[in-house]
N, C-alpha and C positions, 0 to 999 in steps of 0.2 A: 703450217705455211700460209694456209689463208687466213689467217688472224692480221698476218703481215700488209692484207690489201686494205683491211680496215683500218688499220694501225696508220698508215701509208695514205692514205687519202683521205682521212679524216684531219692528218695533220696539214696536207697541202690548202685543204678547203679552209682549216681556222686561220692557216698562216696569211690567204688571201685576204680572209676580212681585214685581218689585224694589217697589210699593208694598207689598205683600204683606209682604216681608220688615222694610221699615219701619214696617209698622203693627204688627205683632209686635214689635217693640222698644221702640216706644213703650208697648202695652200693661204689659212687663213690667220699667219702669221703678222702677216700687216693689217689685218682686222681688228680695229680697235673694241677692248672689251673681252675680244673672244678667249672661250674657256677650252682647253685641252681636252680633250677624250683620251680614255685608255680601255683598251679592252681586254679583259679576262676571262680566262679560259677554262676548261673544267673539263672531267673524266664525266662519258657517258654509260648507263646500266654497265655497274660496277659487278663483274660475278666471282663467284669462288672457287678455288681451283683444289682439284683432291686427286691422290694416286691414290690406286688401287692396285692387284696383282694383275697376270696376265690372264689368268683363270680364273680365279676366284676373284670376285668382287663385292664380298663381304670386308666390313668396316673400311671404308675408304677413310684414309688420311686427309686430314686439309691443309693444303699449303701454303697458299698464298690467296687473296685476291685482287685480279685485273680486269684491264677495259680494254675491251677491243675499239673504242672508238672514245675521239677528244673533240669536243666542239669550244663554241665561243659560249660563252656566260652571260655573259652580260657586257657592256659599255655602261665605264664611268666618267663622270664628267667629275674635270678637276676644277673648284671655283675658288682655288687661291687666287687673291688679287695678284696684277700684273702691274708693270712699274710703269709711269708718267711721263707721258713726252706736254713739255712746254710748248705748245703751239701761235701763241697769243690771237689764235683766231675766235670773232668773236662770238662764234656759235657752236665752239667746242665746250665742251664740258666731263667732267669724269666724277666719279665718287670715290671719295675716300673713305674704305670699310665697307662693314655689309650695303646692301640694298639696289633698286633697279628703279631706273626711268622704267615712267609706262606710256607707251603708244596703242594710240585707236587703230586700228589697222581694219581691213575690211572682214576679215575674220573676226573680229572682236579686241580685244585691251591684250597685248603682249606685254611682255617686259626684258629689257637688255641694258647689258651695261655698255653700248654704244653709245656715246654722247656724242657724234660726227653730225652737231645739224644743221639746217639751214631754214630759209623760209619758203612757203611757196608763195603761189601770186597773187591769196587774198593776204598776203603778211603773215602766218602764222606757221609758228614754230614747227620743224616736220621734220622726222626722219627718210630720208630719201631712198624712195618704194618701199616705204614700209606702213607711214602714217604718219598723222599728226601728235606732238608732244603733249600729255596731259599735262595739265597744273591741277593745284590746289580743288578738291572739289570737284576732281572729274570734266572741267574743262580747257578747250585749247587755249594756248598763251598768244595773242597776238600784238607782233612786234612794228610798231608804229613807225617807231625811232632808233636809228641803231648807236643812237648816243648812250645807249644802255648801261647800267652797270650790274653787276650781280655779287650778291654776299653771299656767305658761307654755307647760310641757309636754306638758297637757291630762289630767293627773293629779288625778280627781275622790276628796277626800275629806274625811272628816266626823272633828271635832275632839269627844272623848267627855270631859268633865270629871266626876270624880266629887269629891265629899268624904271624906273617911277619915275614921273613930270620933275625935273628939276627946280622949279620955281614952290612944288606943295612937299617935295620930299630929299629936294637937296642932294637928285641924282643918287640916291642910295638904289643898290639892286635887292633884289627880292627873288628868294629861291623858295622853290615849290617842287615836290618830291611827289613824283605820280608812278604808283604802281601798274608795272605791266599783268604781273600774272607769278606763280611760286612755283616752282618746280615741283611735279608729284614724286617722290621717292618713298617707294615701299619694298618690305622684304619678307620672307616666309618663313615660316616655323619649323620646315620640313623640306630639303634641297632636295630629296629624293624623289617627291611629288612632281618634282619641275619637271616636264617633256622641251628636251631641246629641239629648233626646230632649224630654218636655214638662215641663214643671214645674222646669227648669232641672239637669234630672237628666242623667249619662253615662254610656252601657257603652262597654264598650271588649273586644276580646280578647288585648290584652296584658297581661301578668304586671303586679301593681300592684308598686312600690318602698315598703318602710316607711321614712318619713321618719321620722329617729332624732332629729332637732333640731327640731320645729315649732314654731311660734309661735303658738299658740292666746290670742287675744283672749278672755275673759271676760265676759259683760255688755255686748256688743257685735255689732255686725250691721255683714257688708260689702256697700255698696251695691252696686244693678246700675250696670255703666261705659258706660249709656247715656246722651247728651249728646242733651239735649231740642231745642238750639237746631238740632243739627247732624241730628240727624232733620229735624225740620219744614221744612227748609233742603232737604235732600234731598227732601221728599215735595212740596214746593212744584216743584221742579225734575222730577221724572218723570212729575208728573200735568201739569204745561204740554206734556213731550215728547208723554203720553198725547193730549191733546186737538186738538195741530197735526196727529200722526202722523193722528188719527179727523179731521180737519178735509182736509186735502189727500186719503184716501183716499175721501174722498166726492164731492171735483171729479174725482179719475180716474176715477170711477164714471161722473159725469156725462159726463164727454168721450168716454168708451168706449160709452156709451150713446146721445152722440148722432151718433157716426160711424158705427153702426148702420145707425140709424133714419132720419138725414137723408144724412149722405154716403153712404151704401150706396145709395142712390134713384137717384141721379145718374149 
């Protein structure tokens, strides 16, 4: 019967994380970029189970083996991309396929697939309370002009049209292509290394890879690849485990309670 309190509360405790971690997904469903967690679960000091006679307890049979106790495993982080909302705003940005913006952040170089940015007050590119947007090279992108354009590449720059003297050039215009800054996109070898942190942000201590090919969406934002149906699915199913797990551990209370009280008398 006391196996029943570790069985019983070990399940209450993993089921709490596990709401835990679905209620954080659900939260950051509107979080552009953000990657799904899932938690799993595992049998803790697994033992072996043997009968023997009542008297004799020479060669004991083996039965079976169990756990009196289940905890959480681990948390996985799901990094399927998530689908495209068209924003035409002009400081959104997404990736299509692997890889990650990097921001300076006061902590050191993070990385996210957030591309919600803007600028701050000296002009330069920033994710907001996070840091400023690396480019090419390890430095910040600063946006002068917001007559910007951006290619595939994530190659930010500004198209300069002048007019010439009419009388030496016949009123012809003359265009001049000035680069702002490239967008850094880099990705890793090893997703497992990545440490998720808050705001949908990564460190990691391995070496970043420069992604030489990226596909930097423009005017666009990538959803979080949280599936509402499949949350609530799950949070319906852990919080019932929660409530039988606190329901049957409050009759072992009671039965232990009254073996006590009345059969100990006898």
């Amino acid at each position: 019967m006391y196996q029943g309190f570790y069985n019983l509360t070990s399940g209450m405790l993993t089921q709490t994380r596990n709401l835990n971690v679905i209620s954080n997904n659900m939260v950051n469903i509107q979080t552009p970029g953000y990657k799904r967690d899932k938690m799993v679960s595992t049998t803790f000091q697994e033992e072996m189970l043997y009968r023997t006679g009542k008297r004799y307890k020479d060669d004991p049979e083996p039965m079976a083996t169990t756990s009196k106790i289940r905890t959480a495993d681990r948390t996985y982080v799901n990094y399927e991309q998530g689908g495209f909302d068209v924003t035409d705003g002009i400081y959104d940005f997404a990736l299509g396929g692997e890889g990650f913006f990097c921001i300076d952040t006061p902590a050191g170089v993070r990385y996210t697939r957030n591309g919600s940015f803007s600028v701050d007050d000296e002009g330069y590119l920033t994710l907001n309370g996070m840091g400023r947007v690396q480019g090419v090279g390890g430095q910040p992108i600063q946006i002068d002009d917001e007559n910007f354009t951006v290619d595939k590449l994530g190659n930010i720059s500004v198209t300069v049209r002048a007019t010439g003297d009419e009388e030496d050039q016949g009123g012809e215009e003359e265009s001049n292509v000035r680069q702002l800054g490239t967008l850094r996109v880099v990705d890793f070898a090893d997703y497992e290394q990545l440490h998720k942190e808050d705001y949908g942000m990564y460190s990691t201590a391995q070496a970043p890879q420069e992604v030489e090919q990226p596909s930097v969406l423009w005017g666009t934002l990538e959803k979080s690849n949280v599936d509402m149906v499949e949350e609530m699915t799950s949070m319906i199913t852990s919080q019932r485990a929660l409530q039988s797990a606190a329901q049957v551990l409050k009759m072992y209370d009671q039965i232990m309670s009254k073996a006590v009280t009345d059969v100990g008398r006898q």
